[in-house]
C-alpha atoms as one frame of an Amber mdcrd trajectory, in Angstrom:
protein
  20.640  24.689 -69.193  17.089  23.789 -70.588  14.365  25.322 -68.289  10.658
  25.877 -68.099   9.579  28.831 -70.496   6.526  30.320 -69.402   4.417  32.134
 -72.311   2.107  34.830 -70.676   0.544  38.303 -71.317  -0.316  39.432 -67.202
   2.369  38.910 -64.917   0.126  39.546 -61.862  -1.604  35.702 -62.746   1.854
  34.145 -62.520   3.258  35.049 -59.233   1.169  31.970 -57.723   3.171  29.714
 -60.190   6.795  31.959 -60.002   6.581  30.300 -55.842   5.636  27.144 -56.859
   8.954  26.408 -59.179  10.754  28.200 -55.988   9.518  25.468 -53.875  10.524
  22.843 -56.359  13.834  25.018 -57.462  12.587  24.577 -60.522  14.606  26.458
 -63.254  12.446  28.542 -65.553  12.296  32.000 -67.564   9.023  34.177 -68.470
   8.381  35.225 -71.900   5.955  38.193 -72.120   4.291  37.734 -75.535   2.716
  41.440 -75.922   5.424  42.787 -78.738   9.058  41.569 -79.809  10.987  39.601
 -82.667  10.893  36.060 -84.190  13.872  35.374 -85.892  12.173  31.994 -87.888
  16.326  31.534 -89.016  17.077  30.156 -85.283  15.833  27.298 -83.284  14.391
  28.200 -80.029  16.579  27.227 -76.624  15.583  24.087 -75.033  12.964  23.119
 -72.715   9.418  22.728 -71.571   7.402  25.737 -73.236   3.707  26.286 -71.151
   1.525  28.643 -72.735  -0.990  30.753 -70.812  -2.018  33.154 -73.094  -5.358
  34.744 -72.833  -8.834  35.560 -74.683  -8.885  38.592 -72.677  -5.551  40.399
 -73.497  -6.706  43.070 -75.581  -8.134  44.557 -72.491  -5.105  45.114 -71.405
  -3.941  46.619 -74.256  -2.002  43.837 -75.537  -4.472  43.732 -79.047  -1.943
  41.623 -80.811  -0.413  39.201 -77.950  -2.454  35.779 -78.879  -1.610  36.367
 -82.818   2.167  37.062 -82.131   1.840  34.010 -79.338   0.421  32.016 -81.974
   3.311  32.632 -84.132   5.753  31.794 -81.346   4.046  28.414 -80.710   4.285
  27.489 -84.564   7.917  28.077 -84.219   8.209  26.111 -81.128   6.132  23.300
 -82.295   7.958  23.031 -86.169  11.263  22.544 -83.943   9.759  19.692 -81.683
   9.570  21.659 -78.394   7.265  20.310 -75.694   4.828  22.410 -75.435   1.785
  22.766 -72.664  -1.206  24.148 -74.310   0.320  24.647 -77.622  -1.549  26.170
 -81.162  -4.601  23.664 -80.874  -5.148  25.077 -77.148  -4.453  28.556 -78.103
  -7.084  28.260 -80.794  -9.972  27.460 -78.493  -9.202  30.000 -75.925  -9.389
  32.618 -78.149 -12.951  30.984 -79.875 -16.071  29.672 -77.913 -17.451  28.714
 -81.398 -13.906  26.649 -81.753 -14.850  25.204 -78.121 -18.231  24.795 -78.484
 -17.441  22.414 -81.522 -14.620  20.269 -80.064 -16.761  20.401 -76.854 -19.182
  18.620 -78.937 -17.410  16.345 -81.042 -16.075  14.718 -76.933 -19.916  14.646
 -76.667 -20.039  17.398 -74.073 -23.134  19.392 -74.184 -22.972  23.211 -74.497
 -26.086  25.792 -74.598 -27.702  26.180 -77.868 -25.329  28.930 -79.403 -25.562
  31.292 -82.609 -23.064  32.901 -84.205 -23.806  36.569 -85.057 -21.129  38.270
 -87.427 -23.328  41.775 -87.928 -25.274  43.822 -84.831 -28.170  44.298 -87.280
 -28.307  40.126 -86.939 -28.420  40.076 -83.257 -32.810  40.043 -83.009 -32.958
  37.247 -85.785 -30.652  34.902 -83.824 -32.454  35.904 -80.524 -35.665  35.163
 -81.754 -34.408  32.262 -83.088 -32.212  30.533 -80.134 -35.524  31.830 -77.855
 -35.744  33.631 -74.398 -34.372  34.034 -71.804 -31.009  34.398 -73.038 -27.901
  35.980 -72.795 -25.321  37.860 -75.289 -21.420  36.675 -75.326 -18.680  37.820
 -77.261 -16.567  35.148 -79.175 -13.288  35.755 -78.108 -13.561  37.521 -74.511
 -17.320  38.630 -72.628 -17.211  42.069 -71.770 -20.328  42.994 -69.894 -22.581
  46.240 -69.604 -25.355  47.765 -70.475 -24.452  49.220 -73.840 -23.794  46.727
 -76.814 -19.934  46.697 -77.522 -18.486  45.535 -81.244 -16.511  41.796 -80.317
 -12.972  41.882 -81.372 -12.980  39.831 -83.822 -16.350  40.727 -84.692 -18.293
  37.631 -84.029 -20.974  37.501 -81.401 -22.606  34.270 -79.714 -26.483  34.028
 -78.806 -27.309  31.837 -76.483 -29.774  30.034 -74.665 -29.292  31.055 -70.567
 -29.363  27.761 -68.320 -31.126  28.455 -65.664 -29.503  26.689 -62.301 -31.874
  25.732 -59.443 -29.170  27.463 -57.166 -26.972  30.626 -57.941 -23.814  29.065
 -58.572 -21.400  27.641 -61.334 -18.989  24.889 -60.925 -15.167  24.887 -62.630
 -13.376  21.627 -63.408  -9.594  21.667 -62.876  -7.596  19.697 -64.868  -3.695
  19.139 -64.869  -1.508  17.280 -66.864  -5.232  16.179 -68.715  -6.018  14.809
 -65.272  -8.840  16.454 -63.300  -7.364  18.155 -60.112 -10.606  19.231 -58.694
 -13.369  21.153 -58.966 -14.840  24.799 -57.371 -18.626  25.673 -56.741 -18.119
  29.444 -57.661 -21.616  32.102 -55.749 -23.007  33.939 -58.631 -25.635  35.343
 -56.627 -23.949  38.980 -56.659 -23.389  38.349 -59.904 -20.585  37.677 -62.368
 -18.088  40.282 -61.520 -16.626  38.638 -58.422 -13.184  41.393 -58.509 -13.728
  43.748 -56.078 -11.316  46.088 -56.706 -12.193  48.805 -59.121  -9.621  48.403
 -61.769 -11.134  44.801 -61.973 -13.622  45.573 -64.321 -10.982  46.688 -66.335
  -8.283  44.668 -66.206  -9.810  41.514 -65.961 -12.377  42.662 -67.998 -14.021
  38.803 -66.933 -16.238  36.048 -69.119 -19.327  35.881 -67.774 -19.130  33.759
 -64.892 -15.096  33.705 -65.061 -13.419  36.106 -62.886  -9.744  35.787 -62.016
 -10.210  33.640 -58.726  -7.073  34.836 -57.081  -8.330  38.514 -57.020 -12.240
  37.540 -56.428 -13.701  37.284 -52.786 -12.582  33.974 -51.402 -16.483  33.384
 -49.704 -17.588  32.648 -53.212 -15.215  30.000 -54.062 -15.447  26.652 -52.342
 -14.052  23.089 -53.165 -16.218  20.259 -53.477 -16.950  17.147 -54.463 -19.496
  15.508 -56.927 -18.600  16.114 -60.298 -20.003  13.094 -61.972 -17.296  10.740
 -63.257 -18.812  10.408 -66.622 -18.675  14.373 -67.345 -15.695  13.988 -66.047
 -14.485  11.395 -68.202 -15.815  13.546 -71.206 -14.038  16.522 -70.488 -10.566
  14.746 -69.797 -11.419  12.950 -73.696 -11.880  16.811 -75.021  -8.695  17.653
 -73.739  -6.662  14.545 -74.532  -8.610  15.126 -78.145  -7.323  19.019 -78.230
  -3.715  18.693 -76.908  -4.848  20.312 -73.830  -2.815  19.906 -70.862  -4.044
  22.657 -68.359  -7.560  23.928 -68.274 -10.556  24.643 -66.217 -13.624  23.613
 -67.478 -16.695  25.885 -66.191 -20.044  24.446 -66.457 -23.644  25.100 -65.288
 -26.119  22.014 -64.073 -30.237  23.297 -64.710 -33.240  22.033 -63.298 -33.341
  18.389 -64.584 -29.913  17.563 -64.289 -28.121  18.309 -67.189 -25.063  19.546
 -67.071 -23.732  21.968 -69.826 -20.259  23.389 -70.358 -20.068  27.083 -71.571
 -16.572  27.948 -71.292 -12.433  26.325 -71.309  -9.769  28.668 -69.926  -6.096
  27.269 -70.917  -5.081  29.856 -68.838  -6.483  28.919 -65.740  -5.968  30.341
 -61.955  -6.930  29.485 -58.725  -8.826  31.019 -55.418  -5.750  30.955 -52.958
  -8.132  30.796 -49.727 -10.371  28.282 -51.179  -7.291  26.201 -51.805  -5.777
  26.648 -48.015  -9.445  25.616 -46.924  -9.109  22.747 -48.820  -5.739  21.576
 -49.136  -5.215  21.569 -52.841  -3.457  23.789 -54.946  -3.140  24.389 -58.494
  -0.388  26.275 -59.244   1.637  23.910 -57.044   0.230  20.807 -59.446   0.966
  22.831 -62.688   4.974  23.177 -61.228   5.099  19.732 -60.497   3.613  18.818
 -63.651   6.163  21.008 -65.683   9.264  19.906 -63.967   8.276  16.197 -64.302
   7.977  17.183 -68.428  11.714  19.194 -67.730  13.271  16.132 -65.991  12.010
  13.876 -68.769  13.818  15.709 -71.408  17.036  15.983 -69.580  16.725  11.863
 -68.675  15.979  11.628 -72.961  18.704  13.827 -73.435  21.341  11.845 -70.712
């Protein structure tokens, strides 16, 4: 029986999804991409195949779980599996530059950015991009106060928006669709985990925290996203083969609005949902079994 695969690296940031297919009795199967086998002589088993592999798995000590992924999703893809957030998606999560550039050729406006591949570089670009500004790595921000070598040794300077009010805002989307959006409180700043094995697990972008293990008070629905930024981002997905992402951007002073970051593998602030009514992991089900029951009516 063809199910829905879910490819994943951090089982805690599925268990919101693992109730949703409950509630739909939606057959499905995890595969945990950290090590294993790829026999390239067999074609993969049937079904919808969602991807939610992260930037940030090396700090869990899965170093090699987005190249191996990677691998799995050309398999998948060469045999004509339908894939959610296949190579084209996995290639931007694991690159802001990549982002940054498809951000920009949907016309969505990102911070002025340079690319640093050398530490000894970092003043030039600073001086450069101008201050104030702040330092991210390329594949997954990692912050504190001594300088620490990116993993894939490439490290982004650039320009700090500065918002009239300490918060962020974080586009849903689902299916390509936007879902909804969350004002997220940076005014403690941008670790929002409390826990203590937060700052290592998570290990968080700046200004991207794992909302279902952040303190609900900083998360909040709301309306307002403007439909033409909207309408931008939903053309950078549909543009990327995106299917599930949240889109984090940062509005300054004049009204501009300027996106910084796309998570593929995106999760949600359970209390800020209840307050709200809306919930994402419930969409993403529904929006998986709808692919699953297409294939089987195709198939019938």
């Amino acid at each position: 029986m063809s199910k829905v695969h879910v490819i994943h690296e951090n089982s805690e940031w599925v268990v919101p999804l693992r109730s949703a297919f409950a509630e739909l009795g939606t057959p499905y199967e995890e595969w945990f991409l950290d090590q294993g086998t790829l026999d390239l002589r067999r074609a993969p088993p049937e079904g919808v195949f969602y991807n939610r592999m992260s930037a940030s798995s090396h700090t869990r000590d899965h170093r090699f779980a987005p190249e191996y992924t990677a691998a799995v999703l050309a398999w998948l893809e060469r045999h004509g599996r339908t894939v959610v957030n296949g190579s084209n998606a996995l290639r931007l999560e694991i690159s802001k530059v990549a982002q940054y550039e498809a951000l920009a050729a949907a016309g969505v406006e990102t911070p002025d950015t340079i690319a640093v591949a050398g530490k000894h570089l970092l003043r030039g670009a600073a001086e450069r991009v101008g201050y104030p500004l702040i330092l991210k790595h390329n594949r997954e921000y990692l912050d504190g106060g001594d300088y620490e070598s990116p993993i894939d040794g490439i490290t982004l300077v650039q320009r700090y928006i500065k918002a009239p009010l300490p918060f962020i805002t974080r586009a849903e989307f689902v299916g390509g669709k936007f879902l909804y959006a969350v004002r997220v409180d940076t005014s403690q700043g941008f670790r929002l985990c409390p826990a203590d094995q937060c700052q290592v697990e998570l290990a968080p972008k700046i200004a991207d925290t794992s909302p279902a293990t952040a303190p609900s008070a900083r998360f909040a629905i709301v309306d307002g996203v403007p439909g033409p930024l909207v309408e931008r981002f939903e053309r950078f997905l549909q543009a990327n083969a995106i299917g599930i992402a949240g889109i984090e951007f940062v509005v300054d002073g004049e009204g501009y609005a300027y996106a910084y970051d796309v998570n593929t593998n995106t999760n949600y602030n359970p209390d800020a949902e209840a307050r709200a009514g809306k919930y994402g992991m419930r969409a993403i089900a529904r929006y998986l079994t709808g692919l699953l029951e297409q294939g089987h009516a195709r198939a019938a």
